[in-house]
C-alpha positions, 0 to 999 in steps of 0.5 A: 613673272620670275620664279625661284629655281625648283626641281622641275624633274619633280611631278607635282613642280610640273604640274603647277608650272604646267597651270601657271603657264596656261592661265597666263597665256590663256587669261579670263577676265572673271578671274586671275590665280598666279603662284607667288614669287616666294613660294610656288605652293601658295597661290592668289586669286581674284574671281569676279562674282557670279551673275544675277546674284548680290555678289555680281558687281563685286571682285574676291580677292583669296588664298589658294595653299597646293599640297606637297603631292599635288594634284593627286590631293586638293588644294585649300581655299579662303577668302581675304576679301569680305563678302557676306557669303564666305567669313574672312581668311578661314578654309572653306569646307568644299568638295574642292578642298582639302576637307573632301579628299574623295571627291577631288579627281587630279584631273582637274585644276585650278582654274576648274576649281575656281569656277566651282567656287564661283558657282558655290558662292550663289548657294546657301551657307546652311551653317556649313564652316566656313560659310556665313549667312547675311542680308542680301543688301549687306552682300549688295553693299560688300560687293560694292566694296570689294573693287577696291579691295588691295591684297599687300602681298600681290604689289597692293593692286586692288582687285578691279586693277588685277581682273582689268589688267591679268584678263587684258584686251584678249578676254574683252566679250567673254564676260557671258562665256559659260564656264563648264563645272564638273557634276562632281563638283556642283555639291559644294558642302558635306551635307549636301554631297550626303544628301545626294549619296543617299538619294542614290541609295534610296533610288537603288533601294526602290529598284531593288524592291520593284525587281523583288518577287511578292512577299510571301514564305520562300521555300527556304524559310519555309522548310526551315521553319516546319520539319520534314516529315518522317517517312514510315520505315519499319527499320529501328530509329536512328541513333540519337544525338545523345551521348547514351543509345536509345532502346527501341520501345517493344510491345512487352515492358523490359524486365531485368533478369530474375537473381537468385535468392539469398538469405535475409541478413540483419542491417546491424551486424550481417549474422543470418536470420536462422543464428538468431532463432537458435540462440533464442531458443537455446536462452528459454531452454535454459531459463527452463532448466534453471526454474526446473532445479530451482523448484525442484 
């Protein structure tokens, strides 16, 4: 298969050459993915279904776009193919996939990749995007169907033409060859990778009980919550946290000292009490002189 002229310096052009050459020259007869002539960053694959399920007599024909900086980021996956288990040219939202960044590891590749989709395929979709639920004789009745299934942009080959002729005579008694999928890579949906995560947490959680001591005050919460006592001291009490300084309590109650005396003064002008006595007395002596003359 020719390809157009990359930068072959380029990490990411190694590494796809690097998985092109090794699926050609290593071919599965369950599955095919080859990069197209135009474009080396979008891929297309033919898988064979898993075994024992409604999906096993058919052959999926999908889409694989690769990121400008893989492997260190996922690839993106959908199926052209009709099968009752995944809806038609849409991304799947997989632990493979680009909707799951944090779970791809560069180490894997395409092929390990494709086989964790063929083992998804025998979940649940659960409501999960890209993932459709239908009767089992429906999926039957798809699977059937798919053999003849052709994709215009891979020379319109149906997809039993592509696994019959990509896999060749060396992939002929490999059918049951068990395919080892990565235990990172066996939660297919968000949902279900949760669900795990906090299997995890619970466990943790149960561990961290078990180790803990019984319930009961600490001694920490127990000093903090009653103060300590005050040991008895005949030195005076510390100073308070107050701006003022308090006086120690003695046996007498404190008394101010005495003031010496001053003469009462009216409220009104200030004159001493002595000034009034006299001008009153000067006033009836007066009052006396007059009647005095006045009878006399």
């Amino acid at each position: 298969m020719a390809l157009p002229t990359f930068n072959t310096k380029s990490p990411t052009i190694k590494r796809i050459l690097k998985e092109a050459t090794e699926l050609s020259s290593h071919p599965d007869p369950t599955l095919h993915a080859a990069p197209l002539e135009s474009n080396l960053f979008e891929w297309h694959f033919t898988l064979q279904g898993p075994p024992s399920t409604p999906y096993s007599d058919g052959a999926y024909h999908g889409r694989i776009i690769l990121p400008p900086t893989y492997p260190l980021r996922p690839p993106s996956f959908r199926f052209l193919t009709p099968s009752g288990r995944f809806e038609v040219n849409r991304e799947i939202c997989l632990s493979i996939s680009g909707h799951h960044e944090e779970t791809w590891q560069p180490a894997w590749g395409i092929r390990t990749a494709l086989w964790a989709l063929r083992a998804f395929m025998e979940g649940d979709a659960k409501g999960q995007v890209g993932g459709m639920e239908m009767p089992e004789k429906e999926r039957t009745r798809l699977a059937g169907e798919s053999k003849a299934w052709r994709c215009q942009g891979c020379g319109g080959r149906s997809n039993e033409d592509i696994l019959r002729e990509e896999g060749g005579e060396a992939g002929q008694g490999k059918e049951n060859e068990q395919h080892i999928v990565p235990e990172e890579l066996k939660f297919g949906f968000r949902d279900q990778m949760a669900a795990a995560e906090s299997k995890d947490v619970a466990k943790d959680k149960g561990m961290q009980v078990v180790s803990a001591p019984t319930p009961g005050p600490s001694p920490a919460s127990a000093s903090a919550a009653s103060p300590p006592p005050v040991p008895p001291s005949t030195s005076s009490p510390p100073e308070a946290i107050h701006p003022t300084r308090t006086v120690p309590i003695t046996s007498a109650p404190y008394a101010p000292p005495s003031l010496p005396t001053v003469p009462r003064q009216t409220q009104s002008d200030g004159v001493p009490a002595w000034v009034d006595k006299a001008i009153t007395g000067l006033v009836a002596a007066l009052a006396v002189m007059i009647i005095k003359k006045i009878l006399f």
